[in-house]
Backbone as CSV, one residue per row, in Angstrom:
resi,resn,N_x,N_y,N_z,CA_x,CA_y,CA_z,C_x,C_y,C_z
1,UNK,1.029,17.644,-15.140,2.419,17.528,-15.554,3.121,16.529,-14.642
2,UNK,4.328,15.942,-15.134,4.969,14.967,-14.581,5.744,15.112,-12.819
3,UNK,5.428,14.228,-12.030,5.873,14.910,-10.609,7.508,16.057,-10.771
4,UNK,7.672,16.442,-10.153,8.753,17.980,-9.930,9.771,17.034,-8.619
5,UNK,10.258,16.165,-9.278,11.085,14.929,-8.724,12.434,14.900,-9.298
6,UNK,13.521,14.648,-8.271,15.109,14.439,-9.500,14.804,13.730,-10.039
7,UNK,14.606,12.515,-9.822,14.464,11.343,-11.019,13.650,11.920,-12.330
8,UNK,12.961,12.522,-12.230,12.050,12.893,-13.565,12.627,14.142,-14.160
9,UNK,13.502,14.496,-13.744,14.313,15.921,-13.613,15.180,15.125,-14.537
10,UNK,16.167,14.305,-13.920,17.096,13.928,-14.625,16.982,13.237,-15.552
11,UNK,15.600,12.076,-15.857,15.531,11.182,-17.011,15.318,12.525,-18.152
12,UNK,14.885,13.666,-17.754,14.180,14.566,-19.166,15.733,14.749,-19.514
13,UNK,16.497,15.526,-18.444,18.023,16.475,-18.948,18.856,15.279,-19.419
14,UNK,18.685,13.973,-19.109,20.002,12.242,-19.633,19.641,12.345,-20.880
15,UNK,18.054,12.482,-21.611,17.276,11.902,-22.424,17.454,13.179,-23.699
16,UNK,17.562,14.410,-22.992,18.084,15.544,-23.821,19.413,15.725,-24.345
17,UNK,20.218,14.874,-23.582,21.475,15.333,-23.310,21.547,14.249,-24.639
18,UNK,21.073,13.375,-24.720,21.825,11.830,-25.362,21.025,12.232,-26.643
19,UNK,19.990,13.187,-27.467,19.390,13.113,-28.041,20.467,14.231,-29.003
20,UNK,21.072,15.575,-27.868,21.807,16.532,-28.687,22.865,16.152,-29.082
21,UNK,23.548,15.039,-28.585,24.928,14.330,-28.858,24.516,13.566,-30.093
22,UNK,23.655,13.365,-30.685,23.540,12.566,-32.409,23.401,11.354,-31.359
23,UNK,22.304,10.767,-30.747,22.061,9.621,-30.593,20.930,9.230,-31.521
24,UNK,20.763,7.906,-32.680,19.940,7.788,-33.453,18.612,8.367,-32.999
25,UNK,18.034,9.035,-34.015,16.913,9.410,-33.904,15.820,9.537,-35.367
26,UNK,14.867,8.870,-34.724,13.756,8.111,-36.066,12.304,8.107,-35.609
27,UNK,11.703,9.935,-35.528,10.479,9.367,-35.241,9.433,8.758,-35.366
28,UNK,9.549,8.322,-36.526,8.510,6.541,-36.558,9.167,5.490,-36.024
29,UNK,10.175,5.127,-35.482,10.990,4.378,-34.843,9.842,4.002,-33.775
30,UNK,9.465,3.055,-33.106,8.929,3.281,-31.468,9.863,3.091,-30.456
31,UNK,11.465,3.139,-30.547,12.423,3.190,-30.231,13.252,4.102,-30.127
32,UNK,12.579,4.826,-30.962,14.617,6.253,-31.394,13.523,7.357,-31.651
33,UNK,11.907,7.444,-31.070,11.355,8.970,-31.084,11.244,9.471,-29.742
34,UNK,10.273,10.183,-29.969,10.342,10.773,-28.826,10.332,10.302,-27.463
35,UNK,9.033,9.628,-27.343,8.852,8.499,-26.224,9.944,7.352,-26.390
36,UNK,10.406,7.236,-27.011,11.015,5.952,-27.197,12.685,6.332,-26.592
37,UNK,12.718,7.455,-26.777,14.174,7.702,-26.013,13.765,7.804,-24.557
38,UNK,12.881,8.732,-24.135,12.404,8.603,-22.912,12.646,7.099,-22.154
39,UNK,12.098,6.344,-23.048,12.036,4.858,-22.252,13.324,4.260,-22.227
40,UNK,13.947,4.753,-22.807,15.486,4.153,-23.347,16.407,4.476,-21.798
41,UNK,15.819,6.190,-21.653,16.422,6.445,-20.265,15.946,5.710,-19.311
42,UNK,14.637,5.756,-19.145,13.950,5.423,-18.006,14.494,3.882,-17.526
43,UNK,14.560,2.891,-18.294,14.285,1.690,-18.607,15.532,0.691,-19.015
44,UNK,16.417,1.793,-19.302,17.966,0.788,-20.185,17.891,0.481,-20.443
45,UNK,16.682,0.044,-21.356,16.299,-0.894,-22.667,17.014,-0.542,-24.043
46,UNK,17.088,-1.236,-24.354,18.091,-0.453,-26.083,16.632,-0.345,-26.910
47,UNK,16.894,0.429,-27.883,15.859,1.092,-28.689,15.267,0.002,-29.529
48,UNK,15.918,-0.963,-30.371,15.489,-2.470,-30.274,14.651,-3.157,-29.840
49,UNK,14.857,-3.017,-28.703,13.890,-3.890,-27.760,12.443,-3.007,-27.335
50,UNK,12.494,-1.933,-26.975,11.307,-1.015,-27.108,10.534,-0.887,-28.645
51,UNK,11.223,-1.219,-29.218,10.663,-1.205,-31.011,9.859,-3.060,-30.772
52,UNK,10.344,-3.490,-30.370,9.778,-5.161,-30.386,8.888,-5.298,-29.523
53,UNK,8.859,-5.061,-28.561,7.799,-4.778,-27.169,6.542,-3.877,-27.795
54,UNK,6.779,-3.239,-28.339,5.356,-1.994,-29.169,4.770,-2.902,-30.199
55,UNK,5.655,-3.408,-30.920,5.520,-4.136,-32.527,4.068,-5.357,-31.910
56,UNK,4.159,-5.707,-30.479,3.191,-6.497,-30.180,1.539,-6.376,-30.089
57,UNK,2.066,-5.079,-30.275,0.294,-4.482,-30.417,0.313,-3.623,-31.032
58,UNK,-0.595,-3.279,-31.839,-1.046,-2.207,-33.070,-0.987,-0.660,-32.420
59,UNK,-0.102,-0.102,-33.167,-0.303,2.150,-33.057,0.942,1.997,-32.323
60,UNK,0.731,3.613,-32.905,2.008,4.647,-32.494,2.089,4.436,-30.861
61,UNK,2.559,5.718,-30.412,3.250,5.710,-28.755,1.745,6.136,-28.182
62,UNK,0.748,6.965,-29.113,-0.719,7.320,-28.648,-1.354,6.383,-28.081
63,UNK,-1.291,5.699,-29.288,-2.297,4.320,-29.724,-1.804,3.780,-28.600
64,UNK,-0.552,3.457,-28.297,-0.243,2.341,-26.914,-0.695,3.123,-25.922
65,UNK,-0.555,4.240,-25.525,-0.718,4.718,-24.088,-2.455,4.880,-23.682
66,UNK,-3.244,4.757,-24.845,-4.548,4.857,-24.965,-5.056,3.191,-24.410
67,UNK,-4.321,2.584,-25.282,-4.591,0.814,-24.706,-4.026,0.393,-23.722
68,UNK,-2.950,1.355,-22.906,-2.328,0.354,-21.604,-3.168,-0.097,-20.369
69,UNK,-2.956,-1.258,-20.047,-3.154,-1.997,-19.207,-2.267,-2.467,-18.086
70,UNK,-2.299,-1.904,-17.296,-1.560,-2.530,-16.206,-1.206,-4.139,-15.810
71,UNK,-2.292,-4.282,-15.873,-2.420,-5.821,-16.064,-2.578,-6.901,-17.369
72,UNK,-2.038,-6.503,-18.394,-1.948,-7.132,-19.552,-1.275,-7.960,-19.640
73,UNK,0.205,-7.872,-19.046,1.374,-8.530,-19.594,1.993,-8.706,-20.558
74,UNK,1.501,-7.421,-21.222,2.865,-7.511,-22.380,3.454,-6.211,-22.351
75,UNK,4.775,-6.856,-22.886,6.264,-6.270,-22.815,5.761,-4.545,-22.706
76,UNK,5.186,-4.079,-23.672,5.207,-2.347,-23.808,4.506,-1.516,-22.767
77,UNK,3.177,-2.566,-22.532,2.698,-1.916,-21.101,4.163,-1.797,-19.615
78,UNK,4.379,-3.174,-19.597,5.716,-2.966,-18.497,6.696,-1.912,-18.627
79,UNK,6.852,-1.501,-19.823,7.797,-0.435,-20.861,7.054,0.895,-19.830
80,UNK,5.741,0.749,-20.289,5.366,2.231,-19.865,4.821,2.151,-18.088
81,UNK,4.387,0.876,-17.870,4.742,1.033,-16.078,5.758,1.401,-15.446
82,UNK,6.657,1.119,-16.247,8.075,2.132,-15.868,8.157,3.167,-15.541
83,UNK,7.919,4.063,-16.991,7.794,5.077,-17.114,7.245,5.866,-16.197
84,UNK,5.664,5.699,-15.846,4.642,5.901,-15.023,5.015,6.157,-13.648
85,UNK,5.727,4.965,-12.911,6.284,4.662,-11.694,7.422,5.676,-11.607
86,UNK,8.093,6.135,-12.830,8.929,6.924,-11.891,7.892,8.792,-11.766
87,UNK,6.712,9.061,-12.605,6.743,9.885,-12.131,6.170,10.697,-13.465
88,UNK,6.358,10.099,-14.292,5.533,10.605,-15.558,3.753,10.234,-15.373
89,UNK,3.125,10.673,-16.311,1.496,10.409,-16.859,1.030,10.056,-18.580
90,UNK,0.378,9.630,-18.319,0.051,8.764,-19.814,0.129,9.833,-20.570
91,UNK,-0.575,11.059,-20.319,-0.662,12.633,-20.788,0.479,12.993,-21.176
92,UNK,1.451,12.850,-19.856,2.758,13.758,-20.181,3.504,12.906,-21.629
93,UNK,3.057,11.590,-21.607,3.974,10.759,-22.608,3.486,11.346,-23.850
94,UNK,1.860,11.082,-23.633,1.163,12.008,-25.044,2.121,12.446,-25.834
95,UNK,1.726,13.733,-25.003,2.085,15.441,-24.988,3.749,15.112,-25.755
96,UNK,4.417,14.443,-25.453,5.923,14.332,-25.661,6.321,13.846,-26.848
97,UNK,5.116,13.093,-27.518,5.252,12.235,-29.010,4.944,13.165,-29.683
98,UNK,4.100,14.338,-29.475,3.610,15.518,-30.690,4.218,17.009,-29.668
99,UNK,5.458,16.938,-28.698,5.768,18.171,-28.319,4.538,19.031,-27.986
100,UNK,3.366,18.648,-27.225,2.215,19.616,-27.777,1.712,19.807,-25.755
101,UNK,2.163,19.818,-24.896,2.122,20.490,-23.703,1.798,21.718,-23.741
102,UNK,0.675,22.355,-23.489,0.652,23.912,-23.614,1.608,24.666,-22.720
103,UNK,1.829,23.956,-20.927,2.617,24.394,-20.506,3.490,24.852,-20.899
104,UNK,4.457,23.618,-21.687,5.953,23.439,-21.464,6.203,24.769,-23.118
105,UNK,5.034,24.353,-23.839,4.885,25.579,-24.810,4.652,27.002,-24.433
106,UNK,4.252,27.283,-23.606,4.892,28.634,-23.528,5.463,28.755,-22.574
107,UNK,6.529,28.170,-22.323,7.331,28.480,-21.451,8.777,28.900,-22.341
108,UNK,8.032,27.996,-24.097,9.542,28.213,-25.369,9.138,29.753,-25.930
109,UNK,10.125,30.624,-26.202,10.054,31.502,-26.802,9.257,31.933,-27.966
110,UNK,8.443,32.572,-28.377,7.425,32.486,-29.389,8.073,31.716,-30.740
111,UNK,8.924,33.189,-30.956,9.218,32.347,-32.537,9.681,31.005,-32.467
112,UNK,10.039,29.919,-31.626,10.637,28.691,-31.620,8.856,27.696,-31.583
113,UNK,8.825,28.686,-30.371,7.295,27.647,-30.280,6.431,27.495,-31.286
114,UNK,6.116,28.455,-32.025,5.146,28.310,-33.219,5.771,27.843,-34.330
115,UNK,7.322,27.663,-33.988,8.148,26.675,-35.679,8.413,25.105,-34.915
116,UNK,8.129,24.401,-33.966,8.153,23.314,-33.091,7.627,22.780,-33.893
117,UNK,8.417,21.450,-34.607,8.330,20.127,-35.446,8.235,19.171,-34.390
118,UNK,7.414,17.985,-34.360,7.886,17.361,-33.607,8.201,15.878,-33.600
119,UNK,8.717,15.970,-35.152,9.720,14.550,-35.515,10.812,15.273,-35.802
120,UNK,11.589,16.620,-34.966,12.718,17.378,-35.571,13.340,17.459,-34.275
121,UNK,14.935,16.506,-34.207,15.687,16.154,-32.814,15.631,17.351,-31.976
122,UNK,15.896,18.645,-32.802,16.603,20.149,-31.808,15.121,20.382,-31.300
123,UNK,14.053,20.253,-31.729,12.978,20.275,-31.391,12.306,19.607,-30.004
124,UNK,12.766,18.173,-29.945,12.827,17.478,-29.095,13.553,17.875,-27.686
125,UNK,14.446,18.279,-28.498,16.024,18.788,-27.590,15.580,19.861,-26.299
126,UNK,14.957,20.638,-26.793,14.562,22.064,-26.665,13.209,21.678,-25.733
127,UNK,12.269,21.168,-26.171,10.806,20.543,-25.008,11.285,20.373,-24.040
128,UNK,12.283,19.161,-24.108,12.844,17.909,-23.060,13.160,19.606,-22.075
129,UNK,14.364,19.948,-22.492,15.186,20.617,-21.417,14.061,22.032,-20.926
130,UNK,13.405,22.345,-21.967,12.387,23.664,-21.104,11.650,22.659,-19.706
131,UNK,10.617,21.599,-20.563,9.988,20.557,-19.602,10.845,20.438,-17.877
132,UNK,12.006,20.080,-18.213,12.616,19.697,-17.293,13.308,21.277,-16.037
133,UNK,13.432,22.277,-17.077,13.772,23.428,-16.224,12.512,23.648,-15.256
134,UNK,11.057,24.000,-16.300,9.669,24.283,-15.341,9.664,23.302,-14.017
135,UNK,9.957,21.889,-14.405,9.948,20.793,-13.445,10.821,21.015,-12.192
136,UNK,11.855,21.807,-12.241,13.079,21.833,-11.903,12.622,23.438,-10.574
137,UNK,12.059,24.329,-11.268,11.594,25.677,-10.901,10.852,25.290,-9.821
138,UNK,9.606,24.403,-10.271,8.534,23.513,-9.204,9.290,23.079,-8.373
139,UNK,10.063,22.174,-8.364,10.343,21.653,-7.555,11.589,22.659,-6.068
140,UNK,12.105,23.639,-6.490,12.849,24.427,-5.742,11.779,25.278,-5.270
141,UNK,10.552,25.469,-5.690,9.858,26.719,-5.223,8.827,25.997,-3.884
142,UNK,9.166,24.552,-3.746,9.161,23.397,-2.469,9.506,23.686,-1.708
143,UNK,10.953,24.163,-2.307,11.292,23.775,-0.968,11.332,24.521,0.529
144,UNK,11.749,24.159,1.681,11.741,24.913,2.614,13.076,25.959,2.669
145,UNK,12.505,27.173,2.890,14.015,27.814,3.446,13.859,28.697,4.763
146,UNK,14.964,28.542,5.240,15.241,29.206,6.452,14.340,31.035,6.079
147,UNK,14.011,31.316,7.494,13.265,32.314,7.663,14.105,33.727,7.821
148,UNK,14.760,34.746,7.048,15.885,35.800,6.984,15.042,36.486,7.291
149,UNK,14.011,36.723,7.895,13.398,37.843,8.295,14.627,38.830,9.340
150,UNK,14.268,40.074,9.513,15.336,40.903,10.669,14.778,40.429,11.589
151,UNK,13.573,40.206,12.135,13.740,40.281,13.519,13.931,38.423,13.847
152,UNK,14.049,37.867,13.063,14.550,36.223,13.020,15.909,36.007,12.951
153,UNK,16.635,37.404,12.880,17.573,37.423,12.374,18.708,37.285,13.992
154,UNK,17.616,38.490,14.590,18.033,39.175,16.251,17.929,38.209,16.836
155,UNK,16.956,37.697,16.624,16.783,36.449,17.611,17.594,35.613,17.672
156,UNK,18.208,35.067,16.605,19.677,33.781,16.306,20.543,34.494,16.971
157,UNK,21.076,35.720,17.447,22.087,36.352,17.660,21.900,36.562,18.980
């Protein structure tokens, strides 16, 4: 799963947030689906331009993440070195074009999880922000905290 990082924290909850507000959404788009909003956050690319950058090589968001090359030089690979660099995996992008993370799936409530469309926005809506809570859980269960033990307690005093 994708590092348990703010930045990856926040591109999921920007990318959720902009998806529940009626921001176009077209999942055959390679711009306005799933991955394609992702990159929209990641990247400030307008959905346009991520649709033209893909259009350069043949397949869906699969098909590209199956052919990326780091070293290719074209536009969609740089699209998804982006991505990558802040903290995502070719997997996690997968997983995000067909909602199909087993994790982040049961972490959704049964009856939602087993009705999960995943060219359906609230659908999207709903991954993004579970994805990003688990991410969010990970990442606090990091961190360090002070030691409240009693007798740690006597001792400060």
């Amino acid at each position: 799963m994708a590092h348990s990082t703010l930045p990856v924290i926040q591109a999921l909850r920007t990318t959720a947030q902009r998806l529940a507000t009626e921001a176009p959404y077209e999942w055959g788009h390679m711009g306005s689906c799933n991955c394609g909003h992702l990159a929209q956050t990641v990247t400030a690319l307008p959905k346009g331009e991520i649709h033209a950058r893909a259009m350069q090589r043949y397949g869906d968001w699969d098909q590209q993440l199956r052919d990326y090359c780091p070293t290719s030089g074209l536009p969609i690979d740089e699209t998804i070195d982006a991505m990558l660099a802040l903290g995502f995996s070719r997997q996690d992008l997968a997983h995000l074009e067909r909602l199909s993370d087993p994790v982040i799936r049961a972490a959704i409530p049964f009856e939602r999880r087993n009705a999960l469309r995943h060219n359906q926005r609230d659908d999207v809506v709903l991954y993004l922000r579970t994805w990003a809570s688990l991410l969010e859980a990970e990442l606090i269960d990091k961190l360090p905290l002070p030691d409240f033990t009693p007798a740690r307690l006597v001792e400060a005093v």
